[in-house]
Residue, then its C-alpha position, 0 to 999 in steps of 0.5 A: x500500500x502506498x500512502x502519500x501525505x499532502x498539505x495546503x498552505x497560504x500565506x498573504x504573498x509570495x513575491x521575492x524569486x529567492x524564495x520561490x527558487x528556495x522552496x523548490x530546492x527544499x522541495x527537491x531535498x525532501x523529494x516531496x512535488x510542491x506547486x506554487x502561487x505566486x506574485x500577487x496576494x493570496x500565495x498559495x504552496x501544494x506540496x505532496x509526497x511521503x509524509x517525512x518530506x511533507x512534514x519537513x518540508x513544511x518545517x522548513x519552509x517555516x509556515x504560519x497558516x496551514x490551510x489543511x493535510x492528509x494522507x491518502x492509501x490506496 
């Protein structure tokens, strides 16, 4: 069975390109996927993968609001 874990998360903007390039090389070190809204308010940040990278990658990314996470099996 495999299970993957996701979260949503927003947060008021995402702006800075340093940031963006910051979370997609958090996200390629946990070898978790992460989409991202970016430039104008309201940012967005999807990220999926094995719930040990999901969980990291959101420690690292230091996030204030997390909208909702789950784990899927099948």
């Amino acid at each position: 069975m495999q299970c993957l874990h996701n979260a949503l998360i927003r947060t008021h903007h995402i702006t800075s390109r340093k940031k963006v390039a910051k979370l997609k090389q958090a996200a390629t070190f946990h070898d978790v996927f992460v989409l991202l809204r970016y430039g104008g308010p309201p940012g967005v940040m999807y990220v999926e993968g094995k719930a040990e990278g999901v969980t990291q990658w959101v420690s690292d990314v230091q996030v204030s609001e997390m909208v909702e996470s789950q784990s899927s099996c099948w």
